[in-house]
C-alpha positions as a Markdown table, in Angstrom:
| # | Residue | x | y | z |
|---|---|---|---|---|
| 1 | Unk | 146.5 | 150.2 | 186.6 |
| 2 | Unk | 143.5 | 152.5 | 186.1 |
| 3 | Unk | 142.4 | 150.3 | 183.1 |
| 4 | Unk | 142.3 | 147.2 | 185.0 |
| 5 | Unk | 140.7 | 148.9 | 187.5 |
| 6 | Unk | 137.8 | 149.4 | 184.9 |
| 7 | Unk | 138.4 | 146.2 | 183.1 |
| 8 | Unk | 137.1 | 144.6 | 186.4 |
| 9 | Unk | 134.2 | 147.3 | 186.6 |
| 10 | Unk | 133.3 | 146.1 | 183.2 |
| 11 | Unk | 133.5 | 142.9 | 184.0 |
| 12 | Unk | 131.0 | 143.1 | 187.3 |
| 13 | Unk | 128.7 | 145.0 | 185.2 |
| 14 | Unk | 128.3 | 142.2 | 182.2 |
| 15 | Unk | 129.2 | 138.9 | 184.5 |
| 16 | Unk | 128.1 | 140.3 | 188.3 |
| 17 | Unk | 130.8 | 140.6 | 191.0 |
| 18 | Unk | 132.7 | 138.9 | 192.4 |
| 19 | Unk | 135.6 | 138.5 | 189.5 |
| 20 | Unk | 138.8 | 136.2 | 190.0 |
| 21 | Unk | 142.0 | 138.1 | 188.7 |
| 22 | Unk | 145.0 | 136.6 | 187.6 |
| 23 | Unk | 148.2 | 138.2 | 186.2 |
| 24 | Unk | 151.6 | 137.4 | 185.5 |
| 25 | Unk | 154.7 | 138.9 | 186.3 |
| 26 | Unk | 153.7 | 142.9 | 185.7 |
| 27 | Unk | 150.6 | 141.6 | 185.3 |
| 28 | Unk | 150.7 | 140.5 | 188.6 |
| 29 | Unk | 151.2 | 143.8 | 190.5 |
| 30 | Unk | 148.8 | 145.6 | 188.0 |
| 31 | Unk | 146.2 | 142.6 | 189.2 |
| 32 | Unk | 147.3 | 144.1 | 193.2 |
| 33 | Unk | 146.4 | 147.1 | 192.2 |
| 34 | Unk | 143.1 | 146.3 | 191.0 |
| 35 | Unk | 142.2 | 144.4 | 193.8 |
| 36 | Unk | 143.3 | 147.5 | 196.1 |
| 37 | Unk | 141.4 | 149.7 | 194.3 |
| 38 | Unk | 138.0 | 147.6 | 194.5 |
| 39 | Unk | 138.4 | 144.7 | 196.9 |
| 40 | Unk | 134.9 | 144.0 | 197.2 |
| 41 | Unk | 134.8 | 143.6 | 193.2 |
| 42 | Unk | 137.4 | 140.7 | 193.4 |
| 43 | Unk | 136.5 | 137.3 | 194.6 |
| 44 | Unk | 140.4 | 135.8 | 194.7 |
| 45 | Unk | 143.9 | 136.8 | 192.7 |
| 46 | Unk | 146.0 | 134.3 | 190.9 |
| 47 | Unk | 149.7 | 135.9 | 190.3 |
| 48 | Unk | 152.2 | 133.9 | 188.3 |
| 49 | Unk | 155.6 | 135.0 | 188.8 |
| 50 | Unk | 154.8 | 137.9 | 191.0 |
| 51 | Unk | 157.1 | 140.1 | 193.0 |
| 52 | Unk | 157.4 | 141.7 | 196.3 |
| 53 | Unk | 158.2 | 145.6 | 195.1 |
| 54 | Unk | 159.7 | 146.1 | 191.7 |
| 55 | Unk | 162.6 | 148.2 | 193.2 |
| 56 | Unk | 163.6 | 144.3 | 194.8 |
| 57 | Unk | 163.5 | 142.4 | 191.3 |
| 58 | Unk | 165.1 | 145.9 | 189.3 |
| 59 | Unk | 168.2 | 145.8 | 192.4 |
| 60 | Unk | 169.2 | 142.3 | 191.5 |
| 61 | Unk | 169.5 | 142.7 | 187.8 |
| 62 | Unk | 171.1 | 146.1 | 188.6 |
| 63 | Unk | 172.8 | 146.1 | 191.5 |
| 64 | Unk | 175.0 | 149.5 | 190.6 |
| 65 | Unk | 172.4 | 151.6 | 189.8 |
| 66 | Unk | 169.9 | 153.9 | 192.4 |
| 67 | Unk | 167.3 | 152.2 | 190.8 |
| 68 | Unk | 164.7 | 153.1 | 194.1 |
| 69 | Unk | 165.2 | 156.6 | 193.2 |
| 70 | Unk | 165.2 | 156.2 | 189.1 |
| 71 | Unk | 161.5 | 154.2 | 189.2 |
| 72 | Unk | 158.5 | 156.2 | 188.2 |
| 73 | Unk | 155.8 | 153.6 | 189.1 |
| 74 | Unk | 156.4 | 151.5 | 192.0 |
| 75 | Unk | 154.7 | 148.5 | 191.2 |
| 76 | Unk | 154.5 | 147.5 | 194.7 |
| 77 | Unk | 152.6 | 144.3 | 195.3 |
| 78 | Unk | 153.3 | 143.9 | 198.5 |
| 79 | Unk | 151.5 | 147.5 | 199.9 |
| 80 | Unk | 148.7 | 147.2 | 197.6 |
| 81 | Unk | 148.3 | 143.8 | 199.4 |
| 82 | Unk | 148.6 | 144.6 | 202.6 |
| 83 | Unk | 145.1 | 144.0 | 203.4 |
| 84 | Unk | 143.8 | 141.5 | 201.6 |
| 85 | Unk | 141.0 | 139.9 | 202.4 |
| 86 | Unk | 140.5 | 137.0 | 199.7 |
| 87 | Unk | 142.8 | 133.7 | 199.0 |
| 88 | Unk | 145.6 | 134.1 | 196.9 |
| 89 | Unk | 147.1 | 131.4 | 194.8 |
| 90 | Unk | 151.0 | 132.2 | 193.7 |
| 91 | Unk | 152.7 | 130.7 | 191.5 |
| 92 | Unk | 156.4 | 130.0 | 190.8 |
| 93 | Unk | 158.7 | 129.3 | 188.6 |
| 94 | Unk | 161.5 | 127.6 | 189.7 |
| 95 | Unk | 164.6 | 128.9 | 187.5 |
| 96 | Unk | 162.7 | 131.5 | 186.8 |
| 97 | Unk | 165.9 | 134.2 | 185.7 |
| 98 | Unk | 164.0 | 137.4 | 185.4 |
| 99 | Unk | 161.7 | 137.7 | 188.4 |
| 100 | Unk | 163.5 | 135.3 | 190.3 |
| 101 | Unk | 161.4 | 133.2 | 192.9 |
| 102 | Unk | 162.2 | 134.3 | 196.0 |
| 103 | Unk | 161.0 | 138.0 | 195.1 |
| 104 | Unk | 157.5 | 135.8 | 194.7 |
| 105 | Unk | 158.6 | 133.7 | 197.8 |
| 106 | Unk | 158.7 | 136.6 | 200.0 |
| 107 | Unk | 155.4 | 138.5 | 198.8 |
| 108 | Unk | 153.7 | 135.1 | 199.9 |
| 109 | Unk | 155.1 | 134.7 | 203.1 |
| 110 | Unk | 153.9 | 138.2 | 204.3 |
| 111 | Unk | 150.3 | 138.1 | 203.1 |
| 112 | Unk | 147.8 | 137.1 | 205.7 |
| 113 | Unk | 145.5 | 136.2 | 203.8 |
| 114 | Unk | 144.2 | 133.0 | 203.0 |
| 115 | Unk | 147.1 | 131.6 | 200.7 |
| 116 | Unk | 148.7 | 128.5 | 198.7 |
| 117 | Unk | 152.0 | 128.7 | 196.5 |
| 118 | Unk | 152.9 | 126.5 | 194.3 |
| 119 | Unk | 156.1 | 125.8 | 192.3 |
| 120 | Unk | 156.5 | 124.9 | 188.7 |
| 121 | Unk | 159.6 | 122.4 | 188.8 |
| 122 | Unk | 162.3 | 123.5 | 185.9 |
| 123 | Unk | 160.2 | 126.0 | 184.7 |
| 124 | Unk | 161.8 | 129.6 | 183.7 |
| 125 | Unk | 160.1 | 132.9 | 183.6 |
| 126 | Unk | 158.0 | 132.4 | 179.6 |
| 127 | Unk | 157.8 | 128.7 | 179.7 |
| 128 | Unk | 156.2 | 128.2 | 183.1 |
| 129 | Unk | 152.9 | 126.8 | 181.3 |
| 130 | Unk | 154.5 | 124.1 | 179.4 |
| 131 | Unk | 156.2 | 122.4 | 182.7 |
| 132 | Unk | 152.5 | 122.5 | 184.5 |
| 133 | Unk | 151.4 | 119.3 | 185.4 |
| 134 | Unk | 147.6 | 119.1 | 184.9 |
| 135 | Unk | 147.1 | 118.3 | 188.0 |
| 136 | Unk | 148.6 | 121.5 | 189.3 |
| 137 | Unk | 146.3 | 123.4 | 186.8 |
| 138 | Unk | 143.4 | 121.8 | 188.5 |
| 139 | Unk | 144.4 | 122.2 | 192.3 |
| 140 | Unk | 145.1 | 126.1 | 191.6 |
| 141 | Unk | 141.4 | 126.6 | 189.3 |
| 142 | Unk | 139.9 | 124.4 | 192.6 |
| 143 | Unk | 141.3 | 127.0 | 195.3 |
| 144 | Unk | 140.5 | 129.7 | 193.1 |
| 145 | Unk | 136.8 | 128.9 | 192.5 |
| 146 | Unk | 136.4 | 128.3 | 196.4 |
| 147 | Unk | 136.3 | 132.0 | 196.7 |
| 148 | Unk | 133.4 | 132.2 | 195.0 |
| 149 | Unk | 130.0 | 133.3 | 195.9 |
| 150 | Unk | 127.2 | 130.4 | 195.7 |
| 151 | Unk | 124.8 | 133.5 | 194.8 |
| 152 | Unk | 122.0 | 132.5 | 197.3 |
């Protein structure tokens, strides 16, 4: 987390700031972080496949174990977004097996934040890209670049 934290320092430095951040699945919650860290660095987050809390999505595949008390890093995209100020596009995947949407589903309904979700149709967790329709890939780059700054 503390290098995408200065990934998106470097990035403000060489391309001004505000950045959009996007990040899938762990990527996701490291893109939360980042955002936490320096919300007025970040303009809007795109997270594919996201989750709630880690401890959620590590439960379900592992039901019998304490895995709340055996997780180091928390991963918990749901605090660090607890006050977010800038639109959030998520993204689904339907049959998605290893971060299973509703863990996605339930991160997006408790933002507050401006926010649109969308669902890839009989897409799984790696393949999510092939089963976009182009004209989802344009609605999502559209609400992202809203958020940005016209720069006066």
């Amino acid at each position: 987390m503390a290098d995408a934290t200065e990934t998106v320092a470097l990035a403000n430095r060489h391309f001004g700031a505000p950045v959009l951040l996007a990040g899938e699945s762990l990527g996701a919650a490291v893109a939360a972080a980042a955002y936490a860290r320096t919300p007025q660095s970040v303009a809007a987050l795109w997270l594919i496949t996201p989750w709630d809390r880690l401890a959620h999505v590590a439960q379900h595949h592992y039901p019998w174990l304490p895995v709340d008390w055996m997780l180091r890093d928390r991963y918990d995209t749901l605090s660090h977004l607890a006050q977010v100020q800038v639109p959030v596009a998520i993204t689904l995947a339907e049959t998605d097996n290893i971060v299973p949407p509703r863990f996605g589903q339930d991160l997006y309904t408790r933002l507050e934040s401006p926010k649109r979700l969308w669902q890839v149709p009989d897409a799984g967790h790696n393949d999510w890209p092939y089963h976009m329709e182009e004209a989802t890939w344009k609605a999502i780059v559209a609400y992202l670049l809203e958020a940005r700054p016209t720069g006066d």
